[in-house]
C-alpha positions as CSV (number, residue, x, y, z in Angstrom):
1,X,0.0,0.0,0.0
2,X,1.2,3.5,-0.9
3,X,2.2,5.1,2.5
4,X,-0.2,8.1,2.0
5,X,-3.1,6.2,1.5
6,X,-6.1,4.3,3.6
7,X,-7.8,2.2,0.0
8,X,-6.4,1.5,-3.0
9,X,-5.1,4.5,-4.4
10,X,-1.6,4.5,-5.0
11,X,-1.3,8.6,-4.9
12,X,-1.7,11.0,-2.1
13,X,-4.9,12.6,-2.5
14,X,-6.4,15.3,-1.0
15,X,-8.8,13.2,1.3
16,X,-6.2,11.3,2.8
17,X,-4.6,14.6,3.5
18,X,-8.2,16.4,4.7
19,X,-9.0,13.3,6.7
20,X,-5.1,13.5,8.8
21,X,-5.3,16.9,9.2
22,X,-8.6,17.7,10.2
23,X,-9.9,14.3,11.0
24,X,-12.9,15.1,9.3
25,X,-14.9,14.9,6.0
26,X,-13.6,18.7,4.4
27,X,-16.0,20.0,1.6
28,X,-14.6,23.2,-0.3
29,X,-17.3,25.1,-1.3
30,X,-16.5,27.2,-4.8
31,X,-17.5,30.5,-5.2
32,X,-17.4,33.1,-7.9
33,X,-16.4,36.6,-6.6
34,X,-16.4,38.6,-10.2
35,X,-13.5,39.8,-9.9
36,X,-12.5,39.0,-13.8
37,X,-9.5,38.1,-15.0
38,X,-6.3,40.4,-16.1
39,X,-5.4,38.2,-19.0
40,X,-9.0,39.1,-20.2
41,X,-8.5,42.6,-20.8
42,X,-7.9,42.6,-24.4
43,X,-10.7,40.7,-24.5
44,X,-9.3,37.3,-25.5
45,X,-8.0,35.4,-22.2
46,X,-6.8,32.0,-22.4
47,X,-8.3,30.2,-25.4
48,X,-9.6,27.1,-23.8
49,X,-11.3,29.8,-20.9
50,X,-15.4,30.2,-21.2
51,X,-16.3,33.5,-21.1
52,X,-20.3,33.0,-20.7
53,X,-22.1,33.7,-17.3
54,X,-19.9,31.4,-15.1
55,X,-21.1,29.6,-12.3
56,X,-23.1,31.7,-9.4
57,X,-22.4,35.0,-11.1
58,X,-24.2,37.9,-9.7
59,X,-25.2,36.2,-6.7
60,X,-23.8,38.0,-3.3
61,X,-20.6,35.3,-1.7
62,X,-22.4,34.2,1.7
63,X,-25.6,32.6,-1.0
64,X,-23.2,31.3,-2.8
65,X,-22.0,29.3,0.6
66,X,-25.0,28.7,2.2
67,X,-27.2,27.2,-1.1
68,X,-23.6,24.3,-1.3
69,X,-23.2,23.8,1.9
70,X,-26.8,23.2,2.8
71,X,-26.6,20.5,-0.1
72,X,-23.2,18.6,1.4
73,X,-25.2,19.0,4.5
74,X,-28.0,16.5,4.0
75,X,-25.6,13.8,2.9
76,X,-22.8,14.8,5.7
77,X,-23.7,16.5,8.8
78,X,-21.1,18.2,11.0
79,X,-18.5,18.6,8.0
80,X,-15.9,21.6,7.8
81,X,-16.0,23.9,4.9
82,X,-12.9,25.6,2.8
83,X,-13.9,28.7,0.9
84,X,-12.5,27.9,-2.4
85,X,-12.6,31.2,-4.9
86,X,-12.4,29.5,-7.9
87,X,-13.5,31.7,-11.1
88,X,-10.8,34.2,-13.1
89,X,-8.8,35.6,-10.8
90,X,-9.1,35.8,-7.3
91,X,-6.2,38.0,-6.3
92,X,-7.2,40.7,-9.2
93,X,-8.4,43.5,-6.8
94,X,-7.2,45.9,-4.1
95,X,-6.5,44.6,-0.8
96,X,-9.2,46.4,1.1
97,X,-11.4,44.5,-1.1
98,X,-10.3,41.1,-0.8
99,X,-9.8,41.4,3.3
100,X,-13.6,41.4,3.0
101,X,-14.6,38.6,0.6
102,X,-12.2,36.6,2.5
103,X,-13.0,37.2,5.5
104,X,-16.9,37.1,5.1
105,X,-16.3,33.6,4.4
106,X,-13.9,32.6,7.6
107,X,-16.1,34.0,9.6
108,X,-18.7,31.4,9.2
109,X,-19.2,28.3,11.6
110,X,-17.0,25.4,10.6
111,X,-14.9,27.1,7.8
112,X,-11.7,26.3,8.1
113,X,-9.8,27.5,5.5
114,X,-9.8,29.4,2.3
115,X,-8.3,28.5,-1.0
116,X,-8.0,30.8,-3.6
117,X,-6.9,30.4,-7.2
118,X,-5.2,33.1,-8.9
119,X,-2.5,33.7,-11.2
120,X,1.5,34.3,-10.9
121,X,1.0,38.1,-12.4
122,X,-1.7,38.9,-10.2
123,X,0.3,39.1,-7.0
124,X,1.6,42.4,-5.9
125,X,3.5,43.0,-2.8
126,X,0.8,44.8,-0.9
127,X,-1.4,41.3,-1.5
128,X,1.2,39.4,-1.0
129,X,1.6,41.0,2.3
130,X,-1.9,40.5,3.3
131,X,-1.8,37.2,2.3
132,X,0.8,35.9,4.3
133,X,-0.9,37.7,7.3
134,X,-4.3,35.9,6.6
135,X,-1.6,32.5,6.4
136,X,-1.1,33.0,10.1
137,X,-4.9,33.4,11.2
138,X,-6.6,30.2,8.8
139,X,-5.3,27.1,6.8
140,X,-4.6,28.9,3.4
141,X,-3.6,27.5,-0.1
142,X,-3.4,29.5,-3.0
143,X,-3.6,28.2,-6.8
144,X,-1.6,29.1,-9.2
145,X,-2.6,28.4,-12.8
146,X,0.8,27.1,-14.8
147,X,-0.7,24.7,-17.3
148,X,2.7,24.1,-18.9
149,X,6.4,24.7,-18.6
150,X,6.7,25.2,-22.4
151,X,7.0,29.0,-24.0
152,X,5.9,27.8,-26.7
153,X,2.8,26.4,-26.2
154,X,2.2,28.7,-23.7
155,X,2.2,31.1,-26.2
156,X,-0.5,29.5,-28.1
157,X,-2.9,29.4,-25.6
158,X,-2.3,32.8,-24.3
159,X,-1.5,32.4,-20.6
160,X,-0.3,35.9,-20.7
161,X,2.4,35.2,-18.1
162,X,6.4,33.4,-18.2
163,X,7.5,30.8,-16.6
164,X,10.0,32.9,-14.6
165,X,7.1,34.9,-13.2
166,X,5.6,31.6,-12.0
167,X,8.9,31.0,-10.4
168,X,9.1,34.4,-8.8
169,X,5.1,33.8,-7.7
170,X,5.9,30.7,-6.1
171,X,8.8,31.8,-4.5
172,X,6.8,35.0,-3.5
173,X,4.6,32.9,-1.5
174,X,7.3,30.3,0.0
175,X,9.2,32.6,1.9
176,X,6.2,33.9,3.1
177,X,5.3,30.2,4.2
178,X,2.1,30.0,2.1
179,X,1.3,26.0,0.6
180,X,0.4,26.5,-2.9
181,X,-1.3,24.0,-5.3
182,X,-0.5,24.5,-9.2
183,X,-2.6,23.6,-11.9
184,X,-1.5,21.7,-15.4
185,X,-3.1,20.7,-18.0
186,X,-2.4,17.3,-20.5
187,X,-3.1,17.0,-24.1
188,X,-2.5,21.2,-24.8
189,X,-2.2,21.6,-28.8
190,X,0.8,19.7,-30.1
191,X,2.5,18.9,-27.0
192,X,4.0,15.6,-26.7
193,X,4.1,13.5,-23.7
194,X,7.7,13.9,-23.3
195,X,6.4,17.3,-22.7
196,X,4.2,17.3,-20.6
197,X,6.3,14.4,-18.1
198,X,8.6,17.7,-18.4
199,X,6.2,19.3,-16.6
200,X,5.5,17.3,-13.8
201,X,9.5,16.7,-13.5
202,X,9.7,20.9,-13.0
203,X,7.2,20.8,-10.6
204,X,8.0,18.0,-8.6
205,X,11.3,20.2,-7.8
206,X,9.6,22.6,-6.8
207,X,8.9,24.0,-3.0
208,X,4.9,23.1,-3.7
209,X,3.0,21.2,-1.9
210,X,0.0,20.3,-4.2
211,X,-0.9,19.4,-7.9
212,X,-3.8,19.7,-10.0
213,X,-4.1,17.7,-13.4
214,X,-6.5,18.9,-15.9
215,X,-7.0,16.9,-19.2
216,X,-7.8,19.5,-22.3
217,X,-11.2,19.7,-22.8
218,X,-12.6,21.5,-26.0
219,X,-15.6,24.1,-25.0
220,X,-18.4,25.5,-27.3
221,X,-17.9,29.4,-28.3
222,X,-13.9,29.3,-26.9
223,X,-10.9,30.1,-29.2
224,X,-9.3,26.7,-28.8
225,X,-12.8,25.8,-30.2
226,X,-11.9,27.6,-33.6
227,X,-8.4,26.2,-33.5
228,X,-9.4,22.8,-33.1
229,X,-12.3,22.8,-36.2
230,X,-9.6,25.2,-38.9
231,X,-6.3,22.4,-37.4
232,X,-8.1,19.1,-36.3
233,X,-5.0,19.1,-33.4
234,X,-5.1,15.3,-31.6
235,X,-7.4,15.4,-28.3
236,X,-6.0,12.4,-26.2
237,X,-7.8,9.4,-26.0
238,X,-8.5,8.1,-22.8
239,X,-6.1,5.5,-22.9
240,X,-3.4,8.4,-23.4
241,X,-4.8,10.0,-20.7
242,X,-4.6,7.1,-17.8
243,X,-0.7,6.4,-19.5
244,X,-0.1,9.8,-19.2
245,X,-1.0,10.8,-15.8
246,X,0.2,7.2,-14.7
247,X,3.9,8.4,-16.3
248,X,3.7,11.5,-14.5
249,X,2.5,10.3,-11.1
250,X,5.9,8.2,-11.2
251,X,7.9,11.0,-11.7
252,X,5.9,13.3,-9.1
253,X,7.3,13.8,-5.5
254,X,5.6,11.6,-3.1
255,X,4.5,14.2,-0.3
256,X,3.2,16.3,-3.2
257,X,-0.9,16.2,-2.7
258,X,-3.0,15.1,-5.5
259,X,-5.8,17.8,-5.5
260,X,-7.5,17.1,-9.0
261,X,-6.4,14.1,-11.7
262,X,-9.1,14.2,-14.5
263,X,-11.1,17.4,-15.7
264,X,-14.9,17.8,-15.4
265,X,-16.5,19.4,-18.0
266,X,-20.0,20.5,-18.5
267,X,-21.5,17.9,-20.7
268,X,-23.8,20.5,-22.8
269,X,-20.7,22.7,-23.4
270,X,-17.7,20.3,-24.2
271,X,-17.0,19.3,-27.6
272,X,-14.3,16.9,-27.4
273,X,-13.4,14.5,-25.8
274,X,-16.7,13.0,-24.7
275,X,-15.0,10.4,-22.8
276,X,-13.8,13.5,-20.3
277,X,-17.8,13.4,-19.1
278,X,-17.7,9.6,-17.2
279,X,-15.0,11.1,-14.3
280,X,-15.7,8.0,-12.1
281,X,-14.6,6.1,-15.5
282,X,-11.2,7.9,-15.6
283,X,-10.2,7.5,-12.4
284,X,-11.2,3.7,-12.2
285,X,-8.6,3.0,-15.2
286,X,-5.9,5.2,-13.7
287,X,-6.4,2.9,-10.5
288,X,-6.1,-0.1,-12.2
289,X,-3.5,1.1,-14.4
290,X,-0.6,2.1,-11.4
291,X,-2.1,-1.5,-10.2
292,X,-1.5,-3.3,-13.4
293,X,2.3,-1.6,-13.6
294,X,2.6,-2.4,-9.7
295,X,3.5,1.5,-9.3
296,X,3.0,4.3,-7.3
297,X,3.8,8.3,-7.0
298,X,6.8,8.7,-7.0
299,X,8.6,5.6,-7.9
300,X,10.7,7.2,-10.3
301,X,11.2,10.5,-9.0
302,X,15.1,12.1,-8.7
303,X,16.1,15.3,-7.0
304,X,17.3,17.6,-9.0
305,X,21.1,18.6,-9.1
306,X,21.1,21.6,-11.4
């Protein structure tokens, strides 16, 4: 058995972690504070990014809470909560703002924590400095969108940001003893899977203490949409997929957390892959997969020397 693990996984996922450092069934609630995005000024953004009415737009932060948490509820009474602020970027306003979405939300029984997504270029000093003081009060992560290591490609998809301002973001929020969680994506236009095990081999040197794996999905009214019907680029199958990620799990530090390992699109929305829409499916065959190859995270991972 993998020594982060009480079943059959052979990763460290986030319950395991939840469930040793709270001992308690954690729920993170998203919510969408409209903030926007930065690298949506010029009006393009990321090309895979949705730009219709996103998810709980318009509707005041402690609705948001209540109307999720009164669902998770029902199934599982007496859980904690982690205010996750999940849509654009949640960083992208002044200070005096942000002290009171924040705290609106870890002031409400059983929250325990916030994490909030945001991107490398939308972290200056002053919220960097108010961020490491809200670190000492509550269990804070913040996510930090990468996607890949490759100019290139990053390039293509407009990210908007380099890869040395991810390395100056991350250590930013290090020295200021903040956990971060960074988010890739597989199957990006033209990328090999050399590439994208590059990735994961950055990362995994890397002071971070949690991963997110998105696979590429294809959404209706998006620019990757037009890129994918004028070039026809390859969309990974599913069996790519669950190699893939199973590659890159190898290579990945062991004590890294596992946050996300599929994506999980809307069904009415995505255009390819269709496979993406059975999650339960996805994980199952990476299971079986690291099971079949009698592997684990981390089997294969070195420490960089450079």
């Amino acid at each position: 058995m993998f020594k982060y693990s009480l079943d059959n996984k052979r990763y460290y996922t986030l319950n395991y972690y939840n469930k040793m450092k709270y001992n308690s069934k954690v729920f993170k609630i998203s919510l969408n504070t409209g903030f926007g995005c930065p690298n949506k000024k010029n009006g393009k953004g990321c090309i895979y990014c949705y730009n219709g009415s996103g998810h709980y737009k318009g509707i005041d932060l402690l609705t948001q809470f209540e109307i999720v948490k009164n669902i998770m509820e029902k199934k599982w009474p007496n859980s904690k909560y982690i205010g996750y602020f999940q849509a654009d970027t949640n960083t992208y306003a002044p200070v005096s703002i942000l002290k009171e979405k924040y705290e609106s939300i870890l002031n409400l029984e059983n929250v325990i924590g916030l994490n909030i997504a945001t991107r490398c270029n939308a972290l200056p000093n002053d919220v960097l400095d108010y961020l490491e003081e809200l670190n000492k009060k509550t269990n804070l992560v913040i996510e930090l969108g990468l996607q890949t290591i490759h100019e290139k490609t990053s390039t293509l998809i407009n990210r908007g940001h380099t890869l040395k301002q991810f390395e100056d973001a991350v250590k930013n929020l290090r020295k200021r003893n903040i956990d971060i969680v960074v988010h890739i994506i597989n199957g990006l236009p033209y990328e090999t899977k050399e590439m994208m095990i590059e990735t994961v081999k950055y990362l995994s040197n890397l002071d971070i203490q949690g991963i997110k794996i998105h696979m590429l999905y294809i959404i209706k009214g998006t620019e990757l949409e037009k890129l994918y019907n004028e070039n026809k680029f390859h969309v990974l199958t599913k069996e790519e997929y669950v190699n893939i990620v199973c590659d890159q799990l190898e290579y990945l530090r062991d004590n890294i957390v596992i946050n996300r390992i599929t994506g999980d699109p809307d069904k009415d929305l995505v255009v390819e892959p269709k496979w993406l829409i059975k999650k339960f499916g996805v994980l199952n065959e990476i299971d079986k997969e690291l099971a079949k190859r009698n592997s684990y995270q981390g089997i294969k991972y070195k420490k960089s020397t450079d």
